[in-house]
PDB file as gemmi writes it, atoms N, CA and C in Angstrom:
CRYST1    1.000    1.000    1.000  90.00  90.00  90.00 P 1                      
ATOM      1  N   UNK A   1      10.628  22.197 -35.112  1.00  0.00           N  
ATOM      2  CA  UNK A   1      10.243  21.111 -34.224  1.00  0.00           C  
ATOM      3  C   UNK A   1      11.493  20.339 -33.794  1.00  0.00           C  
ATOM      4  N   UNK A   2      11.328  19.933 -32.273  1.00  0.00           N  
ATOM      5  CA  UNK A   2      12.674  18.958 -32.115  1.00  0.00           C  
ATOM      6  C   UNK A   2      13.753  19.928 -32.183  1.00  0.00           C  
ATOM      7  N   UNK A   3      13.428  20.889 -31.982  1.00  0.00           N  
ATOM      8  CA  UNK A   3      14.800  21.749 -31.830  1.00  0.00           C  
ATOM      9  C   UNK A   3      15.880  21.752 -30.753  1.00  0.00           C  
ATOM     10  N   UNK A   4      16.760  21.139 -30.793  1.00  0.00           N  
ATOM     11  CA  UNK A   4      18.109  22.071 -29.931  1.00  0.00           C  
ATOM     12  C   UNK A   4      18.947  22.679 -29.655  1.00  0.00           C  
ATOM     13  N   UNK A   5      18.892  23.869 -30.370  1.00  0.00           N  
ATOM     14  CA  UNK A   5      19.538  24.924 -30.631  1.00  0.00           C  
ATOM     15  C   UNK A   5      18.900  26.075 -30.168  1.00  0.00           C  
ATOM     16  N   UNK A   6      17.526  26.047 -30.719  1.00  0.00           N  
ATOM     17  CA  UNK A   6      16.772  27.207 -30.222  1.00  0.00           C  
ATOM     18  C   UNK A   6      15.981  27.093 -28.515  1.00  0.00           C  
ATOM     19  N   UNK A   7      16.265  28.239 -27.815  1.00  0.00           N  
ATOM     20  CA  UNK A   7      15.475  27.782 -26.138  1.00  0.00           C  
ATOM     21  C   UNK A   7      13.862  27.470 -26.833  1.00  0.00           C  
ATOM     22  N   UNK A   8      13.187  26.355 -26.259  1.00  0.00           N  
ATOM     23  CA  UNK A   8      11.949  26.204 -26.305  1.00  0.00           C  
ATOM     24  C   UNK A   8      10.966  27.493 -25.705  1.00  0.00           C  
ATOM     25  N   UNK A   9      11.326  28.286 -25.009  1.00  0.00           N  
ATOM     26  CA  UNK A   9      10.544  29.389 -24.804  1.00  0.00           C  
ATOM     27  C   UNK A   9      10.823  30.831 -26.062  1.00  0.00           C  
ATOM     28  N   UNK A  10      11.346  30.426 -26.795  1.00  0.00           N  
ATOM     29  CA  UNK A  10      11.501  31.093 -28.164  1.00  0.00           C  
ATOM     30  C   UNK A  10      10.764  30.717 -29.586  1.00  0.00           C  
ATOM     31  N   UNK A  11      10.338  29.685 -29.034  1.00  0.00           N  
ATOM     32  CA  UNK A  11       9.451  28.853 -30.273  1.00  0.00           C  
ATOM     33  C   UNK A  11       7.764  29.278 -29.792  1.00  0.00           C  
ATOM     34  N   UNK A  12       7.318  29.950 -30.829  1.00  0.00           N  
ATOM     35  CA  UNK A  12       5.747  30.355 -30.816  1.00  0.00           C  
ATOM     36  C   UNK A  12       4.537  29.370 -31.239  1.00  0.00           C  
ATOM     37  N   UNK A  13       5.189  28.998 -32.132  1.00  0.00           N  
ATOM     38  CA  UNK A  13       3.715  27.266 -32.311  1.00  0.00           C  
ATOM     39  C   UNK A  13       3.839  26.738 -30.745  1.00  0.00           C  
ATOM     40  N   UNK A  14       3.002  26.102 -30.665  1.00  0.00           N  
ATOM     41  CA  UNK A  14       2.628  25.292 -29.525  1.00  0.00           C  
ATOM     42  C   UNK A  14       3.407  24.078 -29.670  1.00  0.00           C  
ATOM     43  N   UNK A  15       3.299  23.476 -31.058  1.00  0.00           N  
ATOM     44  CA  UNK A  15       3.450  22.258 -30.998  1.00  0.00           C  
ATOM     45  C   UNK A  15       5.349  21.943 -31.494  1.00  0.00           C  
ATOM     46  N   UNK A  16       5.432  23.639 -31.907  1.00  0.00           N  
ATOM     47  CA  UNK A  16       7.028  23.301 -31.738  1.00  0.00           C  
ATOM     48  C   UNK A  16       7.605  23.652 -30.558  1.00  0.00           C  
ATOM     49  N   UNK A  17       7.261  24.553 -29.976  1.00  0.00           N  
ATOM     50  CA  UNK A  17       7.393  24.821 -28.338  1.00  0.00           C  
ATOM     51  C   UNK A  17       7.742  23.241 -27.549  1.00  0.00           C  
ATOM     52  N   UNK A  18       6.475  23.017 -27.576  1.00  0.00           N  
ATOM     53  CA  UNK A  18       6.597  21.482 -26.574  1.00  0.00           C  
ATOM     54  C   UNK A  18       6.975  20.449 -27.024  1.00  0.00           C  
ATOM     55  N   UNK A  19       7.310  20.183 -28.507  1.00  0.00           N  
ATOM     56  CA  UNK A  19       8.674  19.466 -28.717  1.00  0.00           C  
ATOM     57  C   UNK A  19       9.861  19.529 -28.497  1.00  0.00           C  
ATOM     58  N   UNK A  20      10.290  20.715 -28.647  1.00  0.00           N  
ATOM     59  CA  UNK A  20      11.709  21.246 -28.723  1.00  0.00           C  
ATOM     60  C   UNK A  20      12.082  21.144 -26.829  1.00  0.00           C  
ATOM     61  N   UNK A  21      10.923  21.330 -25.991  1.00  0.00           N  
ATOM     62  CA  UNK A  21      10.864  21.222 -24.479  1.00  0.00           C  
ATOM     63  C   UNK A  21      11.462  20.277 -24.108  1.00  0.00           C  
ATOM     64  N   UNK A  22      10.747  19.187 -24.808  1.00  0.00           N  
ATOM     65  CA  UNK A  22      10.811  17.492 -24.587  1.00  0.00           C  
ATOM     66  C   UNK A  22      12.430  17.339 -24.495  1.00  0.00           C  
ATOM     67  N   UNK A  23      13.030  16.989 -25.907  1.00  0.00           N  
ATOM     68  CA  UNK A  23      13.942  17.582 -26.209  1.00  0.00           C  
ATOM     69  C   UNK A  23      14.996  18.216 -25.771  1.00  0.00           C  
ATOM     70  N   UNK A  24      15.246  19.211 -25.304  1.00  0.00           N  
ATOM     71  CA  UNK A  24      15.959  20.270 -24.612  1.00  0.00           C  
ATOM     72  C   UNK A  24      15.822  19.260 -22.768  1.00  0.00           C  
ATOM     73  N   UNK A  25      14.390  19.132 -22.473  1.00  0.00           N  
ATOM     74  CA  UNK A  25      15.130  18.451 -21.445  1.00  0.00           C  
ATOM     75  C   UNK A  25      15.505  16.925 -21.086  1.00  0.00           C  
ATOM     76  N   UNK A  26      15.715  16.293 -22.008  1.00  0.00           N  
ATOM     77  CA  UNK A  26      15.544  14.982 -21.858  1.00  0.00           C  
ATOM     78  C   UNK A  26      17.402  15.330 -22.603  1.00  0.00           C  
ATOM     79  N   UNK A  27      18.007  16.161 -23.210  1.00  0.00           N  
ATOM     80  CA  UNK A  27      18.992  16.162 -23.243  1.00  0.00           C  
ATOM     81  C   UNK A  27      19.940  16.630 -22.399  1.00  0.00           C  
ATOM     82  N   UNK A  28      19.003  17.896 -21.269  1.00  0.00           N  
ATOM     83  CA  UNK A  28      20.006  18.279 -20.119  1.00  0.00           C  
ATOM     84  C   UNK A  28      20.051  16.847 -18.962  1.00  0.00           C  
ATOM     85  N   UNK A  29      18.833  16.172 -19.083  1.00  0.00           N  
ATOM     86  CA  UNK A  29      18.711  14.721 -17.954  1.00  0.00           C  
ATOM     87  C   UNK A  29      19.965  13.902 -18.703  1.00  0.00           C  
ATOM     88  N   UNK A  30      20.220  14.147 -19.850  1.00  0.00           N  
ATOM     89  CA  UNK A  30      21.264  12.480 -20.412  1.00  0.00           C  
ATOM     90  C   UNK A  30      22.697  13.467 -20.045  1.00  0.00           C  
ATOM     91  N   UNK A  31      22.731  14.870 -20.063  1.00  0.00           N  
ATOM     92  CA  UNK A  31      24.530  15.254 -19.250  1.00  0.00           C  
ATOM     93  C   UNK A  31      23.985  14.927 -18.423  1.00  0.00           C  
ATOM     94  N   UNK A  32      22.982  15.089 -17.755  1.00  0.00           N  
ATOM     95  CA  UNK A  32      23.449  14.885 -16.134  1.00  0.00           C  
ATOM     96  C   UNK A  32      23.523  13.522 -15.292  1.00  0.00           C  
ATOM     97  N   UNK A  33      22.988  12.693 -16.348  1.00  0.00           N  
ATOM     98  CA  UNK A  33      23.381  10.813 -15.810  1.00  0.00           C  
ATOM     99  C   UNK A  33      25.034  11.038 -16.688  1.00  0.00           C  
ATOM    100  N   UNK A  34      25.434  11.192 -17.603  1.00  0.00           N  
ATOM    101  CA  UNK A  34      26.706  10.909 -17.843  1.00  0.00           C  
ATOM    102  C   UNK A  34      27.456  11.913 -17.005  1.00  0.00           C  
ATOM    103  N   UNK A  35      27.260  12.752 -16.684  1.00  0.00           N  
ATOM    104  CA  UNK A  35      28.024  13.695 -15.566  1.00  0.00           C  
ATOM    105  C   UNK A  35      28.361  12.752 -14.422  1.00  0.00           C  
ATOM    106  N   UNK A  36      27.024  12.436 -13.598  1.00  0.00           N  
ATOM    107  CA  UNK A  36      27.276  11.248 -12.442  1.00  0.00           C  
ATOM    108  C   UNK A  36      27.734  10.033 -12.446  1.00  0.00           C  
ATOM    109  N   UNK A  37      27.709   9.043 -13.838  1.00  0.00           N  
ATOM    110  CA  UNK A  37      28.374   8.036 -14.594  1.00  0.00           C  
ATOM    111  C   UNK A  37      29.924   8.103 -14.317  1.00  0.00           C  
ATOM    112  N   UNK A  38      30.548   9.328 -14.538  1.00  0.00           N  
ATOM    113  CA  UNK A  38      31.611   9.494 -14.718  1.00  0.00           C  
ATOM    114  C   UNK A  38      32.296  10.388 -13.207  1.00  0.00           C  
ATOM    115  N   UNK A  39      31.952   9.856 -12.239  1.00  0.00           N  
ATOM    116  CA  UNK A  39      32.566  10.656 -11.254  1.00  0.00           C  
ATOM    117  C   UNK A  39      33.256   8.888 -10.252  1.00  0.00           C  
ATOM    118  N   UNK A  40      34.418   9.804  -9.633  1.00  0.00           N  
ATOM    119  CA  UNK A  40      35.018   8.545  -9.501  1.00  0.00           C  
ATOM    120  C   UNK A  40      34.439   7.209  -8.443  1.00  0.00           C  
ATOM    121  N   UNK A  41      33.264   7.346  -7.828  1.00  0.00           N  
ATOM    122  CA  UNK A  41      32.378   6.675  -7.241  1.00  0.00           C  
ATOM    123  C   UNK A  41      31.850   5.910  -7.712  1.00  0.00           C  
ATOM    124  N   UNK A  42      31.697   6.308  -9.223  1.00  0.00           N  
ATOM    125  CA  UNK A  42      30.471   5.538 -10.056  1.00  0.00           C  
ATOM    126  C   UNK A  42      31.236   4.208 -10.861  1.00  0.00           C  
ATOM    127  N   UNK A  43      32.389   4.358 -11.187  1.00  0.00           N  
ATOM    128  CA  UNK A  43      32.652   3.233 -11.758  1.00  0.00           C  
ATOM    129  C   UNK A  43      33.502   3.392 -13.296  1.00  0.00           C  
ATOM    130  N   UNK A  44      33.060   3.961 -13.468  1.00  0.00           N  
ATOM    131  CA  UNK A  44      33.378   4.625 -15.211  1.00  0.00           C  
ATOM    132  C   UNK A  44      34.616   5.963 -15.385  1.00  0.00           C  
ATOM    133  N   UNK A  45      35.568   6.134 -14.375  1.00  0.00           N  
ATOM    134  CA  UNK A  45      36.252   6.658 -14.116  1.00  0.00           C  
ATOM    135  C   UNK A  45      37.625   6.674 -13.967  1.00  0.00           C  
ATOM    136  N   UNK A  46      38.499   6.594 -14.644  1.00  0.00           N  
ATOM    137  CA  UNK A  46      40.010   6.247 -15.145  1.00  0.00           C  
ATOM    138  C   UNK A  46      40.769   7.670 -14.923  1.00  0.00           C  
ATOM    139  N   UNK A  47      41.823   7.089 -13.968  1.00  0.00           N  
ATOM    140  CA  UNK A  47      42.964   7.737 -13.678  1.00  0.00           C  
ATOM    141  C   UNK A  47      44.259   7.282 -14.132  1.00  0.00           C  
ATOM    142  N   UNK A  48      44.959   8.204 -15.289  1.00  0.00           N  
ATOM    143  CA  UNK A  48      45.809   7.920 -15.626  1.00  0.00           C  
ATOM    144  C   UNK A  48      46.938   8.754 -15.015  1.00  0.00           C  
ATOM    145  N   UNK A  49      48.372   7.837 -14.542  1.00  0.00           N  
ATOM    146  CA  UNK A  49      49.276   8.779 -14.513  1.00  0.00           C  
ATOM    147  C   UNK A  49      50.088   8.841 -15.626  1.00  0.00           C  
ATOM    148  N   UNK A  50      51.117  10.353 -15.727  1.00  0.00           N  
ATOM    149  CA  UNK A  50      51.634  10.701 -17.164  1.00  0.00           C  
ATOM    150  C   UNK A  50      53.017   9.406 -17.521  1.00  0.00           C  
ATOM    151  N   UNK A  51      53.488   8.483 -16.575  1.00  0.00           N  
ATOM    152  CA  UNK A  51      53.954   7.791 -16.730  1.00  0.00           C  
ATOM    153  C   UNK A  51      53.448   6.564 -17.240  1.00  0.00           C  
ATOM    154  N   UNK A  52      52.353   6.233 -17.303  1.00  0.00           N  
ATOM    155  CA  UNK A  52      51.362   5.221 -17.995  1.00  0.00           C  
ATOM    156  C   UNK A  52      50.709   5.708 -18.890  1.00  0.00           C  
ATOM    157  N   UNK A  53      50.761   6.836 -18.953  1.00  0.00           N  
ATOM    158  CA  UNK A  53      50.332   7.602 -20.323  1.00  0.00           C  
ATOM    159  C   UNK A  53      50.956   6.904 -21.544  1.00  0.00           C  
ATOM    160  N   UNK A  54      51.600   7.058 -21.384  1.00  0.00           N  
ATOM    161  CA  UNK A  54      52.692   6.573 -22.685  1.00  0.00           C  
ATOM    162  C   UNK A  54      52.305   5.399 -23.317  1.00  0.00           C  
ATOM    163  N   UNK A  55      51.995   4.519 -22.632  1.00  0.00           N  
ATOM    164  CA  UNK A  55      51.537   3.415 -23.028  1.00  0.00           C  
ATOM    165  C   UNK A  55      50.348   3.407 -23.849  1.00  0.00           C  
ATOM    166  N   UNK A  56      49.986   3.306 -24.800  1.00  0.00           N  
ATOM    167  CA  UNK A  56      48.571   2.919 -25.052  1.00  0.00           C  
ATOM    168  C   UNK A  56      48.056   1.357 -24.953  1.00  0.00           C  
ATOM    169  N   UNK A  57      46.804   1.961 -24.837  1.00  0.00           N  
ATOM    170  CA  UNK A  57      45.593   1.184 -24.170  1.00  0.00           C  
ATOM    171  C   UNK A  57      45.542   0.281 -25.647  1.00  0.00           C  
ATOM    172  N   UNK A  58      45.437  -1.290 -25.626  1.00  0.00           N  
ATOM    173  CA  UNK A  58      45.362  -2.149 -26.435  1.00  0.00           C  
ATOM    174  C   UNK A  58      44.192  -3.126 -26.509  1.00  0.00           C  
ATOM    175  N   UNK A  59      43.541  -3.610 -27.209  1.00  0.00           N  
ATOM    176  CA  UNK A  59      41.910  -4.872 -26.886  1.00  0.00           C  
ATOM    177  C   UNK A  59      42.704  -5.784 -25.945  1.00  0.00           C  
ATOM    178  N   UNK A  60      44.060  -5.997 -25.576  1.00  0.00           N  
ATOM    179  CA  UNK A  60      44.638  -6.870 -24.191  1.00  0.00           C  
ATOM    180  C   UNK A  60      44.608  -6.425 -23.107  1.00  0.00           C  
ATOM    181  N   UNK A  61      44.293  -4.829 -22.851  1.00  0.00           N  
ATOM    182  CA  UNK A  61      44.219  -4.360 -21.321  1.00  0.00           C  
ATOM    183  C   UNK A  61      42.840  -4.552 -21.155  1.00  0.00           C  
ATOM    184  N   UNK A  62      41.738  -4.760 -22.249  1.00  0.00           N  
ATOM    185  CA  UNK A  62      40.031  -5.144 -21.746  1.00  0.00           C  
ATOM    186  C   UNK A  62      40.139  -6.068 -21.095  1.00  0.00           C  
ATOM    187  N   UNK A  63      39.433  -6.039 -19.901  1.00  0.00           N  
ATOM    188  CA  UNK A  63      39.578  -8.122 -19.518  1.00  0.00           C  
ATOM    189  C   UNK A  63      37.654  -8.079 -19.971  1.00  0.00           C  
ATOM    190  N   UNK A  64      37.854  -9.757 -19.655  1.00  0.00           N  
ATOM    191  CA  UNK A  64      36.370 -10.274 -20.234  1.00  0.00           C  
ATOM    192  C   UNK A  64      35.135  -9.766 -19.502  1.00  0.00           C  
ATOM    193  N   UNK A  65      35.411  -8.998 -18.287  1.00  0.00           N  
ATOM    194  CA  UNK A  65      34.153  -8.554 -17.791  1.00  0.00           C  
ATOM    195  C   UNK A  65      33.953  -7.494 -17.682  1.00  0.00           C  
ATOM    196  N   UNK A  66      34.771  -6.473 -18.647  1.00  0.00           N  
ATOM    197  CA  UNK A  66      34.725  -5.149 -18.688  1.00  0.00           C  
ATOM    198  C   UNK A  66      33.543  -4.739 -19.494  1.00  0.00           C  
ATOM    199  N   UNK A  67      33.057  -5.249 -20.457  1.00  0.00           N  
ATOM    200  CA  UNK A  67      31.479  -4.992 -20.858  1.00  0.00           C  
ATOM    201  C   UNK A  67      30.411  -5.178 -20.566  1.00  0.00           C  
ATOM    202  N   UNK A  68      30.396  -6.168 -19.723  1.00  0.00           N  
ATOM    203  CA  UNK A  68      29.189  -6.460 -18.581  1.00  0.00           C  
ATOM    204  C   UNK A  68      29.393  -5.647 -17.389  1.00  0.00           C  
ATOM    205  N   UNK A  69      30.532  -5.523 -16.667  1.00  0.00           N  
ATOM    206  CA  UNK A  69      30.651  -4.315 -15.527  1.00  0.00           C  
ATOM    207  C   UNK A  69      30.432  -2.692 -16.349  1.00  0.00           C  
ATOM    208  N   UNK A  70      30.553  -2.378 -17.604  1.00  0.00           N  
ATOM    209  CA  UNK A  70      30.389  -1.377 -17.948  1.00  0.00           C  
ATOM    210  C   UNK A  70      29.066  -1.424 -18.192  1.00  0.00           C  
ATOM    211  N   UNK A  71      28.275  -2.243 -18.696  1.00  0.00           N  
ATOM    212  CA  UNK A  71      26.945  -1.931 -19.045  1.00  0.00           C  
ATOM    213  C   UNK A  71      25.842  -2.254 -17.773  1.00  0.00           C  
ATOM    214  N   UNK A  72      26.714  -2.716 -16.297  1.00  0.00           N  
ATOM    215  CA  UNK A  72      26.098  -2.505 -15.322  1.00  0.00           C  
ATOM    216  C   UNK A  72      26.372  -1.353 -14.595  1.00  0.00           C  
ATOM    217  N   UNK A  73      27.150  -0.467 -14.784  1.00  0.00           N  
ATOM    218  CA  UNK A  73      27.194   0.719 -14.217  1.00  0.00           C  
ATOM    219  C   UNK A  73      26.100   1.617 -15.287  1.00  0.00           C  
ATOM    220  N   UNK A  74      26.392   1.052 -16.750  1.00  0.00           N  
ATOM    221  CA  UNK A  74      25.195   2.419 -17.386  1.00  0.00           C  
ATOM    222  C   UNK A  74      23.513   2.352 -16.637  1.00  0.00           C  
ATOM    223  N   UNK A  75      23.321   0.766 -16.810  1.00  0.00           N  
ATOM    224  CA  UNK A  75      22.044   0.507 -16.336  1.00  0.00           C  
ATOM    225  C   UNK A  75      21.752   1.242 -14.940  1.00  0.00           C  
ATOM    226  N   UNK A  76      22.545   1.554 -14.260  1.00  0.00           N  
ATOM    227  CA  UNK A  76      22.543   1.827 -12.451  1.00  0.00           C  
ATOM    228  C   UNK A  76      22.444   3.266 -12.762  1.00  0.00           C  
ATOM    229  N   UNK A  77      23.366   4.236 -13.405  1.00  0.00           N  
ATOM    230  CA  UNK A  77      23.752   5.715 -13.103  1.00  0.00           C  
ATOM    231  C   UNK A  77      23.250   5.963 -14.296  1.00  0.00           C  
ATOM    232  N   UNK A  78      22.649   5.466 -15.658  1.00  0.00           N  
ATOM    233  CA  UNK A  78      22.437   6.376 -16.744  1.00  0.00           C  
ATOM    234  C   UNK A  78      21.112   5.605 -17.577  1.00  0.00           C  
ATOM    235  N   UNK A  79      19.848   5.206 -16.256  1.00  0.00           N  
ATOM    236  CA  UNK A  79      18.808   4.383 -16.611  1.00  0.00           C  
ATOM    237  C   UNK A  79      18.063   4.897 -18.284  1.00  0.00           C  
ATOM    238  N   UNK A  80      17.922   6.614 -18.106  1.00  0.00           N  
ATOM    239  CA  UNK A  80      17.347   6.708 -19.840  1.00  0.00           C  
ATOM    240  C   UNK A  80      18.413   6.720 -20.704  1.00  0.00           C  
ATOM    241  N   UNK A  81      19.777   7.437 -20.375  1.00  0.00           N  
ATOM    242  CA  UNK A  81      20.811   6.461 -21.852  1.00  0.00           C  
ATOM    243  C   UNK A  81      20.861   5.197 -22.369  1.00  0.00           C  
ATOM    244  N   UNK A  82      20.897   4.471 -21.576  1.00  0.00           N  
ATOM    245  CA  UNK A  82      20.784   3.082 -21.531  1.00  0.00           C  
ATOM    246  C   UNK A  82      19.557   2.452 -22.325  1.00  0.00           C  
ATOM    247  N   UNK A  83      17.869   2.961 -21.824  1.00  0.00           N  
ATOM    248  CA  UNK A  83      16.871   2.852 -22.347  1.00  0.00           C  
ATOM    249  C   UNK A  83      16.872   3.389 -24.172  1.00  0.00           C  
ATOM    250  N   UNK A  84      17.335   4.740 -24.019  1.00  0.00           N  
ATOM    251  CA  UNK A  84      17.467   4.756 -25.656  1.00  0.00           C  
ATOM    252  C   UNK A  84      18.789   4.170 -26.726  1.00  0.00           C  
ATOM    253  N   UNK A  85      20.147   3.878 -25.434  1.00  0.00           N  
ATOM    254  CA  UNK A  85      20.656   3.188 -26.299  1.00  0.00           C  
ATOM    255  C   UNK A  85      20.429   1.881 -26.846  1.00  0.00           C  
ATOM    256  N   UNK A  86      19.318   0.795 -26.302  1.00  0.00           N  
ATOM    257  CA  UNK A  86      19.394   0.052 -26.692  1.00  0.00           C  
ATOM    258  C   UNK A  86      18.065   0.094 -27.717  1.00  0.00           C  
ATOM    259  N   UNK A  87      17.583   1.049 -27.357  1.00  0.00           N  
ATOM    260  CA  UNK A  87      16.009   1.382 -28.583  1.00  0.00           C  
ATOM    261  C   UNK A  87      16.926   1.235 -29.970  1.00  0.00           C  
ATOM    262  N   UNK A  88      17.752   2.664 -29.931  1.00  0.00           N  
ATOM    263  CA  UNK A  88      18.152   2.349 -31.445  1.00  0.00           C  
ATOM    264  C   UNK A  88      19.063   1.827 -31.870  1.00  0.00           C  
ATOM    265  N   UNK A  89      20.371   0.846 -31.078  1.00  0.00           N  
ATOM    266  CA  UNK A  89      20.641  -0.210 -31.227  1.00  0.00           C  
ATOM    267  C   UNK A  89      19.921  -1.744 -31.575  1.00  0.00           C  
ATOM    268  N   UNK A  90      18.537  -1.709 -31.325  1.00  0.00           N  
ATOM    269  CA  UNK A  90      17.935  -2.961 -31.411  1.00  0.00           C  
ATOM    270  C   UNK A  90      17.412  -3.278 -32.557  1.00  0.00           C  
TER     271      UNK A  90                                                      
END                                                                             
């Protein structure tokens, strides 16, 4: 049951079949909001050049509205990540 490893059309119970379905696609829907999340339109998309590479990233390059602009792009491009991240965060 709840399988994702095995294709749901490989599972013979019924009731592990259409779990493992659930499952299987509610995990290809969460790549494909973080797929679109992360394209450079969306917001969530960082270009580094190898000359700023070098530098690492410190809690002083966050500014103060980088967690509210980040958790308004999840809400916009990744509505069920968002929905279950805050399920089992809460």
């Amino acid at each position: 049951m709840y399988s994702v490893t095995t294709p749901y059309m490989d599972i013979k119970p019924v009731r592990g079949c259409l779990t493992s379905f659930a499952v299987q696609i509610v995990e290809r829907h969460l790549i494909w909001e973080a797929t679109n999340a992360t394209r450079p339109s969306s917001g969530l998309h960082a270009i580094v050049s190898h000359k700023s590479s070098m530098k690492r990233a410190e809690w002083v390059d966050v500014g103060a509205m980088t967690v509210p602009e980040v958790a308004g792009i999840l809400k916009k491009h990744q509505p069920l990540t968002w929905h279950y991240f805050t399920k089992i965060t809460a």
